[in-house]
C-alpha positions as CSV (number, residue, x, y, z in Angstrom):
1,X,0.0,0.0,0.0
2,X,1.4,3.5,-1.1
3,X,0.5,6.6,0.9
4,X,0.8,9.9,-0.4
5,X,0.9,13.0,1.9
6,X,1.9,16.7,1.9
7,X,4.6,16.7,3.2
8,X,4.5,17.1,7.4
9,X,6.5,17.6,10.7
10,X,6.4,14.3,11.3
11,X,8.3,12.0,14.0
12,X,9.8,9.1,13.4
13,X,7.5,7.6,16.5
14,X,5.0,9.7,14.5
15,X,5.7,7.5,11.3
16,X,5.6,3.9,13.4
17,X,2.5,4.9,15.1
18,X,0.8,5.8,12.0
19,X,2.2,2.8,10.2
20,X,0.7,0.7,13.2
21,X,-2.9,1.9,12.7
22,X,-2.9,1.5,8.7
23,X,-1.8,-1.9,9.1
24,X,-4.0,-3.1,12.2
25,X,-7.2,-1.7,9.8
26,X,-5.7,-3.6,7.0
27,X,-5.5,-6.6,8.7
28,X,-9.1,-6.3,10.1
29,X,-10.7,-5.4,6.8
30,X,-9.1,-8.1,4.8
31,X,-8.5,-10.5,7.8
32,X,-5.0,-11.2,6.0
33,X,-1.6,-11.4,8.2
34,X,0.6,-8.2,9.2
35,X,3.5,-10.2,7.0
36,X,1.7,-10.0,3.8
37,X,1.2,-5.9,4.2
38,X,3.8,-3.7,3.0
39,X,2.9,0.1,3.9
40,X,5.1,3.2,1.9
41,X,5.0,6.6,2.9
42,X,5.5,8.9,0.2
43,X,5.7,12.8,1.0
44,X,4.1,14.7,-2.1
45,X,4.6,18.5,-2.6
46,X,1.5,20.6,-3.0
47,X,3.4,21.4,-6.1
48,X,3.9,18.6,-7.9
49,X,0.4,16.6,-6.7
50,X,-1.0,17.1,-9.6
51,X,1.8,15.2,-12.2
52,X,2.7,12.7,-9.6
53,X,-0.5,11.5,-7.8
54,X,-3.7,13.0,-9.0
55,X,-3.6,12.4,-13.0
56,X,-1.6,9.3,-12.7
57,X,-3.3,7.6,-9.6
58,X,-6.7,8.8,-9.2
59,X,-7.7,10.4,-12.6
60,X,-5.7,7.7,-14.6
61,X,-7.4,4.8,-12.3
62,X,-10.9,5.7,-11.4
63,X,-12.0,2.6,-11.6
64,X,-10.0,0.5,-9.1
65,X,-10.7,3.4,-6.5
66,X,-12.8,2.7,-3.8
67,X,-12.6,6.4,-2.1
68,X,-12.8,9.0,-4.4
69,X,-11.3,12.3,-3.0
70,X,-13.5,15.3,-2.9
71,X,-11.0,18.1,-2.7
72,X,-13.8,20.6,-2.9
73,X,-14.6,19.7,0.8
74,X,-11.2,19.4,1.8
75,X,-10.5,23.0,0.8
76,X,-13.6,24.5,2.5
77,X,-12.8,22.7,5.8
78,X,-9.1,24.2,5.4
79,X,-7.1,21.0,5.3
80,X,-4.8,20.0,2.1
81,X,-4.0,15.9,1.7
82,X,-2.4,14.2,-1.2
């Protein structure tokens, strides 16, 4: 599983405890073992989103994605995510 993020202060505890979660939900929704779950964190700049996550990943792949982002919302709430 590949992650993309603005780029944050983050902690390397930060990073394990976050890692933690993601893979105890993965486990729980596909009931699969933590071995077979790799996890990548990948900080994006606001930038470059566009070329490197949205057109590619989420325009060029609508139809594997489950979640579709609604960056409308995210904007009018005042938070940014890749």
């Amino acid at each position: 599983m590949n992650i993309k993020h603005f780029p944050l202060p983050s902690s390397e505890p930060g990073k394990v405890t976050s890692t933690r979660t993601i893979t105890d939900a993965v486990q729980q929704a596909f009931g699969c073992s933590e071995g077979a779950i790799s996890i990548a964190l990948e900080a994006v700049s606001p930038d470059v989103r566009d070329e490197r996550v949205h057109r590619p990943e989420i325009d060029g792949r609508r139809q594997l994605l489950c979640e579709i982002p609604d960056y409308d919302t995210l904007n009018q709430e005042g938070r940014d995510h890749a």
